[in-house]
SERO-686082 format. One line per 3 residues: number of its first residue (from 1); their letters; for each residue x, y, z of N, C-alpha, C. Coordinates in steps of 0.05 Angstrom, whole numbers, plus 5000, padded with zeros to 4 digits. Layout:
BEGIN
NUM = A = X,Y,Z,X,Y,Z,X,Y,Z ~ ...
***
This chain:
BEGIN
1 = XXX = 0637,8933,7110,0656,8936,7087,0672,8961,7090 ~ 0656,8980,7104,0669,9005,7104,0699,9006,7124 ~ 0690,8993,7149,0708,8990,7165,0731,8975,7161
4 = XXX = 0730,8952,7138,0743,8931,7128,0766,8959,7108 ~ 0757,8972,7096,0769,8986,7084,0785,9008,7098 ~ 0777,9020,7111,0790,9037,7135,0811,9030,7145
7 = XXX = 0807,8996,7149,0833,8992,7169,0848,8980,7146 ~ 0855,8961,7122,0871,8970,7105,0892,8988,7098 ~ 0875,9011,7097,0881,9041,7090,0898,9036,7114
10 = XXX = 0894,9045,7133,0908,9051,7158,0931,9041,7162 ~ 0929,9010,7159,0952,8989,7163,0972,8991,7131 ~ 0962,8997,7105,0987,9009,7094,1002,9033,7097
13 = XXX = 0982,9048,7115,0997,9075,7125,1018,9067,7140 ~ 1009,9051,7154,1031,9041,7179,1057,9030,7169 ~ 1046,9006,7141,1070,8997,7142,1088,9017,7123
16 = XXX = 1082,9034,7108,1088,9044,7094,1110,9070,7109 ~ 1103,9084,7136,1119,9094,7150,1143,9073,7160 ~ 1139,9051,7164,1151,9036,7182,1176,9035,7168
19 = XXX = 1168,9016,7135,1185,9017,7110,1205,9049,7114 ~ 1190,9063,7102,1205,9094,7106,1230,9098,7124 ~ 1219,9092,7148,1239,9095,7172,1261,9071,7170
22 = XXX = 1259,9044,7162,1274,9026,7160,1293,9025,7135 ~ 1286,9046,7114,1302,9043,7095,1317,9070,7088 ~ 1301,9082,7092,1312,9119,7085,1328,9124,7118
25 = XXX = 1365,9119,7116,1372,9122,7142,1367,9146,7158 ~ 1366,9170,7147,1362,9189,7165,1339,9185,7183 ~ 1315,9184,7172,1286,9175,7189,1293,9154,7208
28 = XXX = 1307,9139,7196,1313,9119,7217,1331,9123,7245 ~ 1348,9141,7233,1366,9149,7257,1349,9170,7274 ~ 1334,9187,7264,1321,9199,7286,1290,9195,7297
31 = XXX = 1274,9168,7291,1266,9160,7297,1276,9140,7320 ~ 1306,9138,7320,1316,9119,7342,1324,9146,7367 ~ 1324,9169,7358,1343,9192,7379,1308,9192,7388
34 = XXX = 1286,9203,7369,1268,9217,7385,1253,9177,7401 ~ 1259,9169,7393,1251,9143,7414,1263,9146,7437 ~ 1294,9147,7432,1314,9147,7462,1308,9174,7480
37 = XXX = 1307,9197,7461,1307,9220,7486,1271,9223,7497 ~ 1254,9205,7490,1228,9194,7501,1219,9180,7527 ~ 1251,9164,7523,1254,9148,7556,1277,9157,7569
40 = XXX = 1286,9174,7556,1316,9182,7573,1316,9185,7596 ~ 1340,9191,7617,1333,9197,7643,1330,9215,7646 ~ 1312,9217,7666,1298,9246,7667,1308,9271,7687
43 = XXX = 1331,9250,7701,1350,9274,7727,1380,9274,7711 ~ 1379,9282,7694,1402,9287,7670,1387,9319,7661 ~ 1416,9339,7676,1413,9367,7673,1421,9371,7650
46 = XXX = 1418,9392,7636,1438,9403,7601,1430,9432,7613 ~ 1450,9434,7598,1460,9467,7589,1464,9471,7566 ~ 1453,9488,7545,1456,9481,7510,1469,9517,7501
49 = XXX = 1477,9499,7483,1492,9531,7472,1504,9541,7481 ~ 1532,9540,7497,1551,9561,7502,1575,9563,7489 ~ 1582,9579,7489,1596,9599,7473,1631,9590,7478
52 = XXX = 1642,9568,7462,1666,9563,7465,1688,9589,7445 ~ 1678,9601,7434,1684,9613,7406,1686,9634,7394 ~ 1681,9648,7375,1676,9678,7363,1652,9663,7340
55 = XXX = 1659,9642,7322,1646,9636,7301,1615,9616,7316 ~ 1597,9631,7299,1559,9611,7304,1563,9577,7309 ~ 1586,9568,7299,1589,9543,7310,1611,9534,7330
58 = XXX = 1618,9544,7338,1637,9554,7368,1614,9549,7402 ~ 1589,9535,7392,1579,9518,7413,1582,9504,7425 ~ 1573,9491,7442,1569,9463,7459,1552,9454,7478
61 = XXX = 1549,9437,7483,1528,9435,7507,1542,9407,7533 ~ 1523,9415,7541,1538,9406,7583,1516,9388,7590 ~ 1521,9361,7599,1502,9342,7605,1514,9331,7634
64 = XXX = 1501,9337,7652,1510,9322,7681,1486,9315,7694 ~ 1492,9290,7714,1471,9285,7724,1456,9301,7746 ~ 1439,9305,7746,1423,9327,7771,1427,9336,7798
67 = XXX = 1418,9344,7815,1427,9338,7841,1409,9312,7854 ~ 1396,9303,7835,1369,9286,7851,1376,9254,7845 ~ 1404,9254,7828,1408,9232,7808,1435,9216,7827
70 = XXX = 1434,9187,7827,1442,9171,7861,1476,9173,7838 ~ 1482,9183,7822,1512,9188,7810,1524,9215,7816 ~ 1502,9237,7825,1514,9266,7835,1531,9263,7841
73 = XXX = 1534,9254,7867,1559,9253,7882,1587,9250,7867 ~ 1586,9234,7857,1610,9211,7841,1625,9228,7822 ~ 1602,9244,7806,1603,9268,7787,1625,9294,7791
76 = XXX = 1618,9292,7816,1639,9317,7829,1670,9308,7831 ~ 1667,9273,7823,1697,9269,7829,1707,9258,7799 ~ 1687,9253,7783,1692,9239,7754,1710,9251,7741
79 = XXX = 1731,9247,7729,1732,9267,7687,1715,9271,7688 ~ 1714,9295,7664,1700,9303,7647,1702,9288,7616 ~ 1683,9291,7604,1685,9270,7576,1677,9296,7558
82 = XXX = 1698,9300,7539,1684,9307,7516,1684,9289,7490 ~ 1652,9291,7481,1648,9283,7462,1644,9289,7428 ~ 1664,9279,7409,1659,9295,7384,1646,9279,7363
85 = XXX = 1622,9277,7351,1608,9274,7340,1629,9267,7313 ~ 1609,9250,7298,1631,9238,7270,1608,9243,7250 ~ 1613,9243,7218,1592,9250,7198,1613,9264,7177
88 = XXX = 1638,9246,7174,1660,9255,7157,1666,9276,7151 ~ 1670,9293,7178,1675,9324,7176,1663,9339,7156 ~ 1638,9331,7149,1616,9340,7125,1594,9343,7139
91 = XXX = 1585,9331,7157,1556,9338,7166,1558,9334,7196 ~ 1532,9338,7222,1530,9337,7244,1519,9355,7261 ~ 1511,9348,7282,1506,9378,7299,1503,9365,7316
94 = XXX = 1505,9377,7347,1503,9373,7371,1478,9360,7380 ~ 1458,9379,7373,1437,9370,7388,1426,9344,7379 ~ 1438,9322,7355,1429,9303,7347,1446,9285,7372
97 = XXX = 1461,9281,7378,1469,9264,7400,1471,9265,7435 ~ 1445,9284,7435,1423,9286,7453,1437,9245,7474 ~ 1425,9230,7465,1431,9208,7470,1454,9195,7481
100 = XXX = 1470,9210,7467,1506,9202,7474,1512,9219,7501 ~ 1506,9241,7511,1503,9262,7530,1495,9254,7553 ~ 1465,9241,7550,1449,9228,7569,1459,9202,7576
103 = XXX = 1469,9188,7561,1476,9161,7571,1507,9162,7587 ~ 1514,9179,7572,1541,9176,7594,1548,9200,7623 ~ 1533,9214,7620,1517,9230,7643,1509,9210,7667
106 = XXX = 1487,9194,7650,1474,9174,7680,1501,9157,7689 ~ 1515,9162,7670,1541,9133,7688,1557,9155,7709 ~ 1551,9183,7718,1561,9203,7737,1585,9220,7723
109 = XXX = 1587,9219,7690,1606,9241,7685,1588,9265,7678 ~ 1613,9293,7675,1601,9311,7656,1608,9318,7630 ~ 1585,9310,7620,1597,9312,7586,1591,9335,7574
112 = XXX = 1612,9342,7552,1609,9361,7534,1608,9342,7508 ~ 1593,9357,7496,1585,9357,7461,1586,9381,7446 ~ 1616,9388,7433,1615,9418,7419,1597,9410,7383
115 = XXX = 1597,9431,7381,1595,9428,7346,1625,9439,7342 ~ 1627,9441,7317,1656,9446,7305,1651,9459,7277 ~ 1658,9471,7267,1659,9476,7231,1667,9455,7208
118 = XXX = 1652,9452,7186,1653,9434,7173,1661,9435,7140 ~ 1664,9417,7124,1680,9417,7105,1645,9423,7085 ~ 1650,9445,7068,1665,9458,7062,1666,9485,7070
121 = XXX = 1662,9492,7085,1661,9521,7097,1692,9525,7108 ~ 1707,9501,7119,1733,9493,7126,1745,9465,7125 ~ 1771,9459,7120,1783,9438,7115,1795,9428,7150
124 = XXX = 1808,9408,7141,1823,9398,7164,1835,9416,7187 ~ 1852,9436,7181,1856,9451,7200,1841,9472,7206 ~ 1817,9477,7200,1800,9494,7208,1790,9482,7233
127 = XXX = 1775,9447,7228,1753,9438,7246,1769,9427,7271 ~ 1802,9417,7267,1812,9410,7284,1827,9435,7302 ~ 1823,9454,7288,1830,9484,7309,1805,9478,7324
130 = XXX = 1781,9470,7311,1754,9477,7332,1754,9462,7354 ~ 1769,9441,7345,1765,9414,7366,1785,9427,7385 ~ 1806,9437,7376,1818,9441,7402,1817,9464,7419
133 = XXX = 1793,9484,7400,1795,9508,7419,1769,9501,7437 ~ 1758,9482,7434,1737,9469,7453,1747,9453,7475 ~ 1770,9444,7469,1787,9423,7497,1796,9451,7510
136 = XXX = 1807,9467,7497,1817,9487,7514,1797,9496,7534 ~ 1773,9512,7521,1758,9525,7536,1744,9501,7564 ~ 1741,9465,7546,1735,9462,7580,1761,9459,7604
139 = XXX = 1775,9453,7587,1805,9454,7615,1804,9479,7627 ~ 1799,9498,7610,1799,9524,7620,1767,9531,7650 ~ 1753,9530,7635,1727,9533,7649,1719,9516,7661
142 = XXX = 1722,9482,7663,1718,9471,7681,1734,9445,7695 ~ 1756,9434,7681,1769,9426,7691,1785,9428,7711 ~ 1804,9450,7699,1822,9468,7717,1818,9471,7748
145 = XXX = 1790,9487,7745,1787,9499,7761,1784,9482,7792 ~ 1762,9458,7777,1755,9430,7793,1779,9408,7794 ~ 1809,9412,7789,1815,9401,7792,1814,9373,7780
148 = XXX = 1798,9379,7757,1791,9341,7741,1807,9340,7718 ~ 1813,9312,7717,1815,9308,7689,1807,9306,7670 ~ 1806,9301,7633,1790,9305,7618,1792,9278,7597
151 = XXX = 1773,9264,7590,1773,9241,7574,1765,9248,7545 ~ 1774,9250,7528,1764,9252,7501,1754,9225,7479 ~ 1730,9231,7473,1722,9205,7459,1707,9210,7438
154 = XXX = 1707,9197,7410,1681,9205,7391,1683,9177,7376 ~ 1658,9189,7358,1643,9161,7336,1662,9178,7307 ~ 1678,9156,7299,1679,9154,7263,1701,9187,7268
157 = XXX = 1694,9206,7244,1704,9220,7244,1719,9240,7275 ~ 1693,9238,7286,1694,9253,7319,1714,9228,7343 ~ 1721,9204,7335,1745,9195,7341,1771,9195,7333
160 = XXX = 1779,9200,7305,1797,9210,7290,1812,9234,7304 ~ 1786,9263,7304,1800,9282,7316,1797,9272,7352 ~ 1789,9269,7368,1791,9264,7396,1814,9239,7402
163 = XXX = 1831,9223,7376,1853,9217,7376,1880,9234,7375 ~ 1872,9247,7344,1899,9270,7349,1899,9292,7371 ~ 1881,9300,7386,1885,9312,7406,1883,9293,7433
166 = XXX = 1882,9270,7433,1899,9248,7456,1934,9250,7448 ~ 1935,9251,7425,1968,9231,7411,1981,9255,7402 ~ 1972,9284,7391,1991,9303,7384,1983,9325,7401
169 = XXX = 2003,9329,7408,2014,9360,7426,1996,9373,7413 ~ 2010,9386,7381,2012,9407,7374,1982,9413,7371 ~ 1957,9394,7372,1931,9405,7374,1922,9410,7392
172 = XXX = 1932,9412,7413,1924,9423,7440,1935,9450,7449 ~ 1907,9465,7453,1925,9485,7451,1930,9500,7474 ~ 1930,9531,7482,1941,9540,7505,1960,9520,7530
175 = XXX = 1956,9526,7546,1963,9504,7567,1960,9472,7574 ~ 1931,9465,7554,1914,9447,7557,1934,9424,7558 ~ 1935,9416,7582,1950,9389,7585,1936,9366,7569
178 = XXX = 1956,9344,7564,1939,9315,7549,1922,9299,7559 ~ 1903,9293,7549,1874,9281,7559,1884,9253,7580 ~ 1869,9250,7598,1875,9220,7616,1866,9200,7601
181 = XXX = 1851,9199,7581,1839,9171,7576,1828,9182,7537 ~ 1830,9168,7525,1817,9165,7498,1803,9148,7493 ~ 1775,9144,7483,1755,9128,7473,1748,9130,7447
184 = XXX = 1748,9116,7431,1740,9111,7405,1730,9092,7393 ~ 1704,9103,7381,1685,9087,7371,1684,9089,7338 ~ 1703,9065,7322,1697,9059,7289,1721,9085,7279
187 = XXX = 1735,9089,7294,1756,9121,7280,1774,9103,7263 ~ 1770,9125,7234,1794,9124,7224,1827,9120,7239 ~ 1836,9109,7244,1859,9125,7249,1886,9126,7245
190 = XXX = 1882,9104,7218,1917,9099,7209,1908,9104,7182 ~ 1886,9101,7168,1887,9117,7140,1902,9135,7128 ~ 1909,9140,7106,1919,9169,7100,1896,9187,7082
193 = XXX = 1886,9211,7093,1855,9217,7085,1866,9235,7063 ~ 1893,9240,7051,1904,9262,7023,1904,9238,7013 ~ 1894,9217,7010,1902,9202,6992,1878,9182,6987
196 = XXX = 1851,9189,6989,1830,9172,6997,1808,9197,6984 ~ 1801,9178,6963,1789,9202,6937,1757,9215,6961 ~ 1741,9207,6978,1722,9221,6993,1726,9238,7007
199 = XXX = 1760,9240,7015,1776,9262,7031,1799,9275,7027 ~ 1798,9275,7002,1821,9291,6990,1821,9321,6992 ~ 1797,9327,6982,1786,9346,6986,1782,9367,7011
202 = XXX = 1778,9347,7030,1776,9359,7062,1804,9362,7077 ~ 1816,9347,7066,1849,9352,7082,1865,9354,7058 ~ 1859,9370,7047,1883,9381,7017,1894,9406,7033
205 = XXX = 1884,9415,7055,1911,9436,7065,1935,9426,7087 ~ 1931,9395,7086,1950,9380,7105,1981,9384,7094 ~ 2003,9390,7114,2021,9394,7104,2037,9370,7089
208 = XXX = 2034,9354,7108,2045,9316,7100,2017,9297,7115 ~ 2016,9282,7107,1997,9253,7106,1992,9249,7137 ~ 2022,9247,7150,2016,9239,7189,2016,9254,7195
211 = XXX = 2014,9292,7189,1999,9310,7210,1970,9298,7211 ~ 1958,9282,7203,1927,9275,7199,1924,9250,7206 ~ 1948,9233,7211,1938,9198,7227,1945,9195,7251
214 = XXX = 1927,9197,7275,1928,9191,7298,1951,9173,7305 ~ 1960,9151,7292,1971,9128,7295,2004,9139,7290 ~ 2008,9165,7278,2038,9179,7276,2043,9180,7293
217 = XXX = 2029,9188,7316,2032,9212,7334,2032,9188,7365 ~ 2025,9166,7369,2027,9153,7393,2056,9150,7404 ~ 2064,9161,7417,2089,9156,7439,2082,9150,7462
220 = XXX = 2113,9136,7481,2112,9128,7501,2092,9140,7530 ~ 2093,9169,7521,2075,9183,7535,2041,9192,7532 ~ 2036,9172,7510,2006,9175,7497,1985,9164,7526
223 = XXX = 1958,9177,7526,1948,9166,7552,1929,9137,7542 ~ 1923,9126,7562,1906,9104,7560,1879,9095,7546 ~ 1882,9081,7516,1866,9079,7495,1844,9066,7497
226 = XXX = 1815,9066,7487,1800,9043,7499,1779,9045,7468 ~ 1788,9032,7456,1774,9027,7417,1755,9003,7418 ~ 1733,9018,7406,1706,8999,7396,1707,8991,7367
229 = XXX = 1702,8963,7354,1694,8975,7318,1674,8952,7314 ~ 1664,8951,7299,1642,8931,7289,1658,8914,7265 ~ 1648,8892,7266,1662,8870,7246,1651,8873,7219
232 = XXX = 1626,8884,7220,1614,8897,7202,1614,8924,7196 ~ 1625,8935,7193,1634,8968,7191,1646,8967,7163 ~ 1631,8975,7137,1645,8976,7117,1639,9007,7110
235 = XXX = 1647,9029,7131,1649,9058,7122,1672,9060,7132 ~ 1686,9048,7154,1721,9040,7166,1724,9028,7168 ~ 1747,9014,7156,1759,8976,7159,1763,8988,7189
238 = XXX = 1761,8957,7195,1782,8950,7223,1801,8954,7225 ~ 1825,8957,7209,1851,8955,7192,1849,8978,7214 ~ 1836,9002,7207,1851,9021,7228,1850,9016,7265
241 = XXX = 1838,9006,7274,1835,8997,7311,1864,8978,7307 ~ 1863,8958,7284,1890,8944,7294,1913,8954,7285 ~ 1913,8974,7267,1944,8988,7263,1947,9006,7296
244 = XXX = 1923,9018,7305,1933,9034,7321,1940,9016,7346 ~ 1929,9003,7347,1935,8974,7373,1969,8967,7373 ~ 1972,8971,7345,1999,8960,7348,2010,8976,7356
247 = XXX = 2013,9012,7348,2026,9029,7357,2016,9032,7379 ~ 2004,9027,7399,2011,9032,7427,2013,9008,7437 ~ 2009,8984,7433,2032,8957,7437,2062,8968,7441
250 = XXX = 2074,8983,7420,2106,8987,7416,2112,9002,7434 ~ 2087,9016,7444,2100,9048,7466,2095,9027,7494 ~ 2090,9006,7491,2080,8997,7528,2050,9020,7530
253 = XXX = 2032,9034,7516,2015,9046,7527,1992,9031,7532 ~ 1978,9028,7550,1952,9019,7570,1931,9021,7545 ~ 1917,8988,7531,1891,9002,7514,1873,8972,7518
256 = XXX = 1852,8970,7506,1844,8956,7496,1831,8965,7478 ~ 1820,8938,7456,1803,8943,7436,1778,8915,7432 ~ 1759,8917,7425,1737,8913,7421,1726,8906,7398
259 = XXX = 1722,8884,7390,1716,8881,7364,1679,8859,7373 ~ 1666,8880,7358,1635,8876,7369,1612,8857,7342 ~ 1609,8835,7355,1598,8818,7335,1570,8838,7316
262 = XXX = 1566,8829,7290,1543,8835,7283,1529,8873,7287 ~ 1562,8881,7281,1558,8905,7282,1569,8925,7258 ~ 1561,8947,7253,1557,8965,7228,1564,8990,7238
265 = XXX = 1574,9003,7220,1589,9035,7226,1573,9044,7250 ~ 1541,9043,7246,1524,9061,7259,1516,9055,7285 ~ 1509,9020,7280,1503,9012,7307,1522,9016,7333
268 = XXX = 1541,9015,7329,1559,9015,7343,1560,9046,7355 ~ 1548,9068,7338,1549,9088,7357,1520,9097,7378 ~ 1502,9079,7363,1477,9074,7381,1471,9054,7400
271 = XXX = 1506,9045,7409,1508,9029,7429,1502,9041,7457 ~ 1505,9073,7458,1500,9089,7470,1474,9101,7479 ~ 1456,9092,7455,1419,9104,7457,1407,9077,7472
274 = XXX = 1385,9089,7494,1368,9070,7507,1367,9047,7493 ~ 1350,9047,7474,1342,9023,7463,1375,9005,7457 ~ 1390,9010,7459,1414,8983,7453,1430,8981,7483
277 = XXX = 1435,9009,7497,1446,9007,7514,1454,8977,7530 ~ 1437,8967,7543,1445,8939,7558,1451,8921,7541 ~ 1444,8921,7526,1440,8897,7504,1480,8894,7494
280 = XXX = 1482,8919,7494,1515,8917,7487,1529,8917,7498 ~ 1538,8929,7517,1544,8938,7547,1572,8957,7542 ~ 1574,8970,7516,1597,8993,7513,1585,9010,7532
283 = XXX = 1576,9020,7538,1574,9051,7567,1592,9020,7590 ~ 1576,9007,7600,1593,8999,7615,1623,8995,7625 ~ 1633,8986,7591,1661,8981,7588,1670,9009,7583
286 = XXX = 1670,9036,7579,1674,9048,7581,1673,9056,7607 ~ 1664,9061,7629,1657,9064,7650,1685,9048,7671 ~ 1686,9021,7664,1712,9000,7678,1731,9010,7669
289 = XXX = 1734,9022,7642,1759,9028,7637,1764,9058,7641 ~ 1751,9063,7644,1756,9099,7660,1761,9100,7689 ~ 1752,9084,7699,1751,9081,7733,1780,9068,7731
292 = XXX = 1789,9050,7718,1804,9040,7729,1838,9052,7719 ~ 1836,9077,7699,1853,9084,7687,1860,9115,7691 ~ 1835,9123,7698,1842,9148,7702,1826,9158,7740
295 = XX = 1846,9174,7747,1850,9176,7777,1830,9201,7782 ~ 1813,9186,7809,1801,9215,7812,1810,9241,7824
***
């Protein structure tokens, strides 16, 4: 009887975590990161915390594959990818997409993942100064120097800005030439966010509405687009992948877009963590369309 009781006990413990993790999203999301960085690859080098900055979140971290890893080689001739994290310019940090680093590492690039400053500590042009004084520093420190080019890509908010610094000059700063390739996963990017009561607040120092929509800013000389969104994504219509589709339809610019069955704001950026990886095959298609768009 005793033992009859014990395991009861036990098995509501169980399900009762399980519940927890399946309904309370945060548990869930990092019960999916500490699952993935559990099997991750294990010849995937990092470098954490360096210093893009003056301000405590003026970080980033460096994910390349090892010398022991059969993509080294390839690595030395890849882009570079930076990656910006999304969490409606309200929340985030680097070390949570641990996952996003490692998975596109093993495909032979080197990725960066900065942090940035967030609302409310700073508005729009605070975090997108961050974003760009982080493209700067890697053109500066490792592009340049190697001769590579640089791909910019993010989830949700962290595609938004890794758009306007594909599509506007004026966020790029020093010398930093325009990225070879842009990836985006669920970005806003034809919204108007002064006019969208959850972001009014965060871009109330915008001077007009299209300093802040990627989709202003696409000209004939915009580089080669490559957009993910879920059909299920009710934190960003679709509305924005096909407004911006159209504006680089009009310029003749190089894109595709992606519209992924049975998918949700989030999944779609955990298309990237072990556990979904094959199953979806976005690293891949990102991968064809970098190879085949941007020159080594």
């Amino acid at each position: 009887m005793r033992i009859l009781i014990w395991f009861f006990a036990i098995s509501a413990v169980v399900v009762g975590m399980l519940a927890f993790i399946a309904l309370y999203p945060p548990a869930r999301d990092q019960a999916l990161v500490a699952t993935n960085a559990a099997i991750a690859d294990k010849n995937i080098q990092m470098e954490k915390n360096i210093s893009f900055g003056p301000d405590p979140m003026h970080r980033l971290d460096i994910y390349a594959p090892s010398d022991r890893h059969a993509t080294y080689a390839q690595s030395l001739k890849n882009p570079i990818v930076i990656f910006y994290y999304g969490g409606g310019w309200r929340m985030g940090e680097k070390s949570f997409y641990q996952f996003a680093g490692a998975a596109l590492a093993a495909q032979g690039y080197r990725v960066v993942i900065p942090d940035y400053r967030l609302f409310p500590e700073v508005q729009f042009k605070g975090f997108m100064g961050d974003a760009g004084r982080a493209y700067q520093w890697v053109w500066e420190q490792l592009a340049e120097p190697a001769n590579k080019e640089i791909v910019v890509m993010g989830h949700s908010a962290g595609a938004h800005m890794a758009a306007l610094l594909a599509y506007g000059e004026q966020y790029r700063l020093g010398e930093a030439p325009r990225p070879a390739a842009m990836v985006g996963l669920a970005g806003p990017y034809s919204f108007d966010p002064t006019d969208w009561p959850s972001t009014q607040d965060i871009f109330a120092d915008v001077d007009q509405a299209d300093a802040a929509r990627p989709v202003a800013f696409v000209n004939d000389n915009s580089p080669p687009s490559l957009m993910f969104h879920g059909d299920r994504d009710d934190v960003v219509k679709l509305w924005n992948q096909e407004e911006l589709a159209k504006a680089l339809d009009a310029h003749n610019v190089p894109h595709e877009t992606h519209v992924l069955p049975d998918t949700g704001h989030y999944k779609i950026l955990f298309s990237l963590s072990r556990p979904l990886r094959e199953k979806m095959a976005v690293v891949e298609r990102i991968k064809s369309f970098i190879d085949r768009h941007v020159d080594e």
